[in-house]
Structures are given as structure tokens and as C-alpha cells.
C-alpha positions in Angstrom: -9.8 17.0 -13.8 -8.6 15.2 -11.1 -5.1 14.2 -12.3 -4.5 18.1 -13.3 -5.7 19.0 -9.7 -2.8 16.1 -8.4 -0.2 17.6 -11.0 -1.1 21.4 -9.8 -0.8 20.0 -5.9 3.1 18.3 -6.5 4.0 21.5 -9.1 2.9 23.8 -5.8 4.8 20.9 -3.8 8.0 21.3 -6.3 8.6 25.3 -5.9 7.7 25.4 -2.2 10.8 23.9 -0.8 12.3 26.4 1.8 15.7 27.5 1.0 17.5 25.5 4.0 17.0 22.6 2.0 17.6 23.4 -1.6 21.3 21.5 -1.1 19.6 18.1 -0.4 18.0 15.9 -3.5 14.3 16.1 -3.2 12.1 13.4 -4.6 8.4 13.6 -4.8 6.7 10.2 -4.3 3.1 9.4 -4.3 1.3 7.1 -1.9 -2.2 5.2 -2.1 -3.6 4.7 0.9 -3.9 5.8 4.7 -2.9 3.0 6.2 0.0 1.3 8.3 1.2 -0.7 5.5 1.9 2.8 3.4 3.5 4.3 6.6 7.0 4.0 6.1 7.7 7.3 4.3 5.8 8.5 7.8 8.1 7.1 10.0 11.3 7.8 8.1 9.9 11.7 8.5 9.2 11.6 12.0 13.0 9.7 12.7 14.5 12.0 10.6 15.9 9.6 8.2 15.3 11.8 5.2 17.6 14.3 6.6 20.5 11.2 7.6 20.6 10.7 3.8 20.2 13.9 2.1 16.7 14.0 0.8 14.4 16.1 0.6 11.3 13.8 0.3 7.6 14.9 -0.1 4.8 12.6 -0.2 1.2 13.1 -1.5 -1.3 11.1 -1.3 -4.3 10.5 -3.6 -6.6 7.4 -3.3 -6.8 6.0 -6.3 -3.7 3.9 -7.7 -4.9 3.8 -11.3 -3.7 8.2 -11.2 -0.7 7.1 -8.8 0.6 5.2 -11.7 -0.5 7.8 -14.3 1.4 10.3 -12.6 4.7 8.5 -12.2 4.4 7.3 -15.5 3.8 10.9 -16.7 7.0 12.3 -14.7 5.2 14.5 -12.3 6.6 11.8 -9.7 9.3 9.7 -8.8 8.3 7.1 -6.7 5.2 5.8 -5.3 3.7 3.1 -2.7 0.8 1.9 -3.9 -0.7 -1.6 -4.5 0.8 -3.4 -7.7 -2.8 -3.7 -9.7 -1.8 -0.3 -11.8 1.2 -1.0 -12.3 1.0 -4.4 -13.8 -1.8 -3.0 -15.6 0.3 -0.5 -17.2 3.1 -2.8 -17.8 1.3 -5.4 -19.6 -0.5 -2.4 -22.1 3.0 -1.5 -22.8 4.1 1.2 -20.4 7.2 -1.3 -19.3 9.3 1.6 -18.5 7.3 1.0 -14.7 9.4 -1.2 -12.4 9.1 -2.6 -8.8 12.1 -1.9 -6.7 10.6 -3.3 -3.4 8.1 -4.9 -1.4 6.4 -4.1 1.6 3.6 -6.4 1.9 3.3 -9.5 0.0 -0.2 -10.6 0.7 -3.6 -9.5 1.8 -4.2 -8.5 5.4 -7.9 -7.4 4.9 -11.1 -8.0 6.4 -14.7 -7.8 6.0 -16.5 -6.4 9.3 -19.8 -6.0 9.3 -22.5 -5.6 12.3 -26.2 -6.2 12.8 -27.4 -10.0 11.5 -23.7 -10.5 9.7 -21.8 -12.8 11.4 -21.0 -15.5 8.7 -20.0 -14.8 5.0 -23.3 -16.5 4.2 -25.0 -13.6 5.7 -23.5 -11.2 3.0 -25.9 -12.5 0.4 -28.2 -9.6 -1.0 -25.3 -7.5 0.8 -23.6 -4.1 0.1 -20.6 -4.2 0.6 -18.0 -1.3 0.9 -14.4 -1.2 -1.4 -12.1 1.7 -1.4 -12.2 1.3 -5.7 -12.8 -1.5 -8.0 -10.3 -2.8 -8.9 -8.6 -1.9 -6.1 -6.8 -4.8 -3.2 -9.7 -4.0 -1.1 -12.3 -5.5 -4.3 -9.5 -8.3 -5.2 -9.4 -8.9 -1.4 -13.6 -9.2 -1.4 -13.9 -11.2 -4.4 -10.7 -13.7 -3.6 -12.4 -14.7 0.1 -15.6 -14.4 -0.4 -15.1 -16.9 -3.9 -14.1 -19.4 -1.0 -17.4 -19.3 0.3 -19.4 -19.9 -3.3 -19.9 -15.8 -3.0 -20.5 -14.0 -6.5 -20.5 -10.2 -6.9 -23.5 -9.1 -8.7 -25.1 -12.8 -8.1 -25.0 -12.9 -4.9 -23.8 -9.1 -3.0 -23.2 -6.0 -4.6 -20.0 -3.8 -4.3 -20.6 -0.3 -3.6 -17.1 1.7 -4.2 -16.6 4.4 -1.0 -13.0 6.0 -2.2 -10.9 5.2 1.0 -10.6 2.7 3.8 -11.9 6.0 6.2 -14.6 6.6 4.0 -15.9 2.9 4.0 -15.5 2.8 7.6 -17.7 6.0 8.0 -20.0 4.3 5.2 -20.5 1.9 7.7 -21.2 3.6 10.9 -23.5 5.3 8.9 -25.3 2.4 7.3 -24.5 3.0 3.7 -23.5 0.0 3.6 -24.1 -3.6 5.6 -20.3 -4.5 5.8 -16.7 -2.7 4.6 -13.4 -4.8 3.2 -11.0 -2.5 5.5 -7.7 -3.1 6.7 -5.4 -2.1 10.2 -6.2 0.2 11.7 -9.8 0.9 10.5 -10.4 -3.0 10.6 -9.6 -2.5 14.9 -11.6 0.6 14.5 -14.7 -1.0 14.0 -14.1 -3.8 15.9 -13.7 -1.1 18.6 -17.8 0.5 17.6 -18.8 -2.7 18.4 -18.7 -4.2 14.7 -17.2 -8.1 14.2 -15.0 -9.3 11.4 -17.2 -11.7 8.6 -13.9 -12.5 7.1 -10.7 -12.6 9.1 -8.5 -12.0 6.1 -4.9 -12.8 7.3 -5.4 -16.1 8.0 -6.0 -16.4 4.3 -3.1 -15.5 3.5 -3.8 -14.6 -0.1 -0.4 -13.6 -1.9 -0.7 -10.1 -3.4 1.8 -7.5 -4.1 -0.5 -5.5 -1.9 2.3 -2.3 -1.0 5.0 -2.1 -3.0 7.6 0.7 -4.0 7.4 1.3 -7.6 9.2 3.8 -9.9 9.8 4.0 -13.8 13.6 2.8 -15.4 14.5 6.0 -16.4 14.4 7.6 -13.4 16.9 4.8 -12.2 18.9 5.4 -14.8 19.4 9.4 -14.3 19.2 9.2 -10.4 20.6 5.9 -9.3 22.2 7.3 -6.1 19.0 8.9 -5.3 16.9 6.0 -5.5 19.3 4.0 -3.4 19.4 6.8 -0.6 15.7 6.7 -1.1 15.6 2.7 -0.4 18.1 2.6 2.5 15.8 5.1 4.1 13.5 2.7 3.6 15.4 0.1 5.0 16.2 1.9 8.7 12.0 3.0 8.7 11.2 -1.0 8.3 13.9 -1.4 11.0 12.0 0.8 13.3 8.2 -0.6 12.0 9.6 -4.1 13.2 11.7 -2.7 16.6 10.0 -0.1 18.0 6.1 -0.5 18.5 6.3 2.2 20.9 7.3 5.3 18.1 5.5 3.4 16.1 2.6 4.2 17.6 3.1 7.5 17.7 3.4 8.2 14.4 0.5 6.3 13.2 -1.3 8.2 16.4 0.0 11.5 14.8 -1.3 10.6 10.9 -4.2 8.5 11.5 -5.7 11.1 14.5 -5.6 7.5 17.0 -5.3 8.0 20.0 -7.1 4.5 21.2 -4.3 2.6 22.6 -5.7 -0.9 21.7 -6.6 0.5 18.6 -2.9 0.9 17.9 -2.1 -2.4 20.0 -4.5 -4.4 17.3 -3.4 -3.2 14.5 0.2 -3.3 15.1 0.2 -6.7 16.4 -1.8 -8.1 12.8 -0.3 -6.1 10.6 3.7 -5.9 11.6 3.2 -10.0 11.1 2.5 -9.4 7.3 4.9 -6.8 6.7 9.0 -7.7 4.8 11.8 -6.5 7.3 14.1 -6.2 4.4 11.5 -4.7 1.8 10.9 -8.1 0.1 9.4 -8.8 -3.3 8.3 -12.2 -3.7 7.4 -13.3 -7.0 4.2 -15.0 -6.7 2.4 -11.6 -5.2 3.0 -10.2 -8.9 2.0 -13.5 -10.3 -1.1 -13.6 -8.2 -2.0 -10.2 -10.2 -0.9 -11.6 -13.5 -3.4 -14.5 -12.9 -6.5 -12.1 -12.1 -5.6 -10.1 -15.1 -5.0 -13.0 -17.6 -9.1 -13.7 -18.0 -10.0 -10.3 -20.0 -6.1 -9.7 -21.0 -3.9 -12.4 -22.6 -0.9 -10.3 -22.3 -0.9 -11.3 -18.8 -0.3 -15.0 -19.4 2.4 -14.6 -21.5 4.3 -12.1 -18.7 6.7 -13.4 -16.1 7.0 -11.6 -12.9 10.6 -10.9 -12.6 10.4 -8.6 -16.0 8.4 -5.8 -13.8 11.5 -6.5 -11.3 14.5 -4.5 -10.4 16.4 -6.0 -7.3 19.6 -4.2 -7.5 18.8 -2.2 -4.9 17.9 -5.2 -2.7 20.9 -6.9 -3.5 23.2 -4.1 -2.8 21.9 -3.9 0.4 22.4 -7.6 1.0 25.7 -8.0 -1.0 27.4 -4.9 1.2 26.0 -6.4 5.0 23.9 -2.7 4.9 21.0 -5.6 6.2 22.9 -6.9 8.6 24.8 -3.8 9.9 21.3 -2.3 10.3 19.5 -5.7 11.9 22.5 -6.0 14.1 22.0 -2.7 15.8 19.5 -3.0 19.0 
């Protein structure tokens, strides 16, 4: 039910573009999460970037990246920016038509807050603690740093699933649960109410393909030119997300309903630290997913991350000095 509900959503989407736009390409994409890391498609709107290069770009959003996948796969969308769980998922049970054609965060930048007695991981034992889904970055996140402290879900915490980063956050406050695995700017949101980080997750640095632009082969192959307007946009939004705290913060201000300066200030200053200027995607955040998959699936051991890989975009953008045209400007 809630995959037809998304399908009915991007049809309604699809038919509802006003007429001063019908000349420019439109492209629907689909994005996973609420949060800074996901926010490029934000910023190119509020820059007017879409408009630069001729696209008419809609974005929906649905929190769960096991339907974001399902849906692009399906053809009901064209792109998406979600984690890279799903899509290696898919790929390894034989849906290799799915391919990554960016990166925008390469490792995990969560954290687990938590308030009351919690100050240590130690304290999480006989726990509850909040993820956006299993199997989610926010659960690989949890089990990955709290394994580092001899932590076991079920042995020693249990994960209770809240369906968002706001929703764990609120989950929280509201004593649902005892801590949350969030990420900027909800992380700085709590820290704000008074709660403290358990975990301080990037100075794990845990590789991850934890944002990543992903689309299918055939849609490169019908709309090549469209996908590389897409990713240039792309390119000039990561310009601004690394250039320009001040519109920055504006638009996150304007999506996320912040309007808490140091909010803003705390989350930009961790998170911008984590995020590729040039849309990056490194290897060994795929074959981080490949290992956590490889226990329950052997297809995963036998996989090599540069077959989910399409760089051509990338390397057009490096081969032609587009990268350095664009890094050049002030």
C-alpha cells in the first residue's frame, strides 16, 4: 500500500507541471532522508540551478530506502539520493541494471545522544535505542560503534525502529526511548534540549556509502544529456554547500523549520567536514556494504564495488576542467 500511495504521489507529481515549464526536461528523483547530507537537490532549487540547466526537477521524499530503490527500479523515478544499503541489496539479487553515479558522503557522521544516567556506551546496556529503519545507516551506524564497545543488539540493548531521524528525535523528548542514533542537524538538536552525545560518531570515521546519487543503466542510456545536466547541477549545489554557509543556512532554515542559529552553526561545521566537493565515490564505502551483507548473502563476497559504478559523469566533469572552472570561481 505504501509504494502505490508513493507511485500515485510522483503520477500526481508527473501531470502537474505548469505549462511555463513543459519546454525544460523534467526528472523526478526520490530522496531518503531529511537531512543536510540529502540537501543538495534543496539548494540547487533555492539557487536556481535547475532553471541554469534546463530541468525541470521534482523531488519526493519517502523514508524508507528499501521503496526508494523499488521505485527507481520500477521506473516511476529517475534518480534518487538515498543511502547505498538498497541498492547493493538489489544489485547483488540480480536487479544490476541499478548503478551509482555519485557520492555525497562516504562515511558515517552519526551519533548516539541520549540524556538522563547515559553518558558512556556502557550505560546503553538494557537500552532502547531509536533507528530511523533496520537496516537502515542509522542501525549499521548503531551496531558498527557500539560493536567497538563489546555492545550486542538483542544481548545487550534493544533497537526500537522510529521511521525518521525527526521522529526518533521526538521519540526521545518523549521518552520512548533512552537514546536515538540521529545525525546533523537533529544530532545539535538535542544537544540543544539539553541531551549529550554517547557516541560521537565522526570521529569514527566508519566508511559507508552513506548518501549517494543512484539511478538505473537504462535511464543513462535513453537520457544521457539529462543525467549529466542533472549532475552538473549537482556539482554548482556542492560548490555552494562547501562556499557559502551563510545560504546554506537558509535553506536548511527554510526545509528543516530551524531557525536556532547554533543549531545551524553545529551542524554545518560537522557535517560540511564529511561531505565530497566533487561528488566523490570512494570504493571502500560500497565495500564496507558488501562486507555487512556477505554474512547471510554470499553474493556479496563474490561482488567488486566498481561493477555498481558509473563514473563517466565524474570524469567528464574532470576531463573537461567543468571542476575546476567551477572551484575557480569565488
Amino acid at each position: 500500500m505504501l509504494l502505490k500511495g508513493l507511485l500515485t504521489v510522483i503520477a500526481l507529481v508527473w501531470f502537474s507541471w505548469p505549462l511555463s515549464v513543459l519546454g525544460a526536461d523534467k526528472l523526478i528523483g526520490i530522496h531518503s532522508a531529511r537531512v543536510m547530507s540529502q540537501s543538495l537537490p534543496w539548494v540547487a532549487e533555492e539557487a536556481g540551478l535547475f532553471k541554469k540547466y534546463n530541468l525541470d526537477f521534482h523531488l519526493v521524499f519517502i523514508s524508507s530506502s528499501s521503496i526508494v530503490t523499488a521505485a527507481l527500479l520500477g521506473g516511476d523515478a529517475e534518480m534518487t539520493l538515498t543511502g547505498g544499503i538498497g541498492n547493493v541489496r538489489a544489485y547483488l539479487q540480480g536487479s544490476t541494471d541499478v548503478v551509482f553515479v555519485g557520492g555525497v558522503k562516504n562515511v558515517m557522521t552519526h551519533s548516539i545522544v541520549g540524556g538522563g544516567n547515559i553518558k558512556r556506551p556502557e550505560d546503553l546496556r538494557g537500552k532502547r535505542v531509536g533507528v530511523s529503519r533496520i537496516g537502515g545507516n542509522s542501525h549499521y551506524f548503531t551496531n558498527q560503534a557500539l560493536r567497538r564497545f563489546n555492545l550486542e543488539p538483542g544481548r545487550d540493548f534493544t533497537f526500537i525502529q522510529t521511521g525518521g531521524e525527526p521522529e526518533a528525535l521526538a521519540a526521545l523528548i518523549g521518552g520512548g526511548i533512552d537514546a536515538a542514533a540521529l545525525t546533523a542537524p537533529a544530532d545539535a538538536q538535542g544537544i540543544a534540549l539539553g541531551y549529550r552525545y554517547v557516541v560521537y560518531g565522526p570521529d569514527l570515521k566508519i566508511p559507508y556509502s552513506a548518501t549517494a546519487f543512484v539511478t538505473r543503466r537504462s535511464v543513462i542510456a535513453k537520457r544521457p544529456q539529462v543525467i549529466s545536466q542533472f549532475m552538473r547541477v549537482m556539482a554548482e549545489a556542492s560548490k555552494l554547500m562547501h562556499t557559502d554557509r551563510e545560504f546554506i543556512y537558509k535553506v536548511l532554515g527554510k526545509y528543516l523549520r530551524l531557525t536556532d542559529r547554533k543549531i545551524l552553526e553545529s551542524a554545518y561545521n560537522t557535517e560540511s567536514k564529511a561531505l565530497e566537493p566533487r561528488l566523490a565515490i570512494k570504493l571502500d564505502s560500497l565495500q564496507a556494504i558488501l562486507d555487512e551483507i556477505a554474512p547471510t548473502d554470499a553474493r556479496a563476497k563474490r561482488a567488486r564495488p566498481q561493477e555498481l559504478v558509473d563514473s563517466r559523469y565524474l570524469d567528464e566533469m574532470e576531463k573537461s576542467g567543468f571542476f575546476d572552472q567551477l572551484w575557480a570561481k569565488k
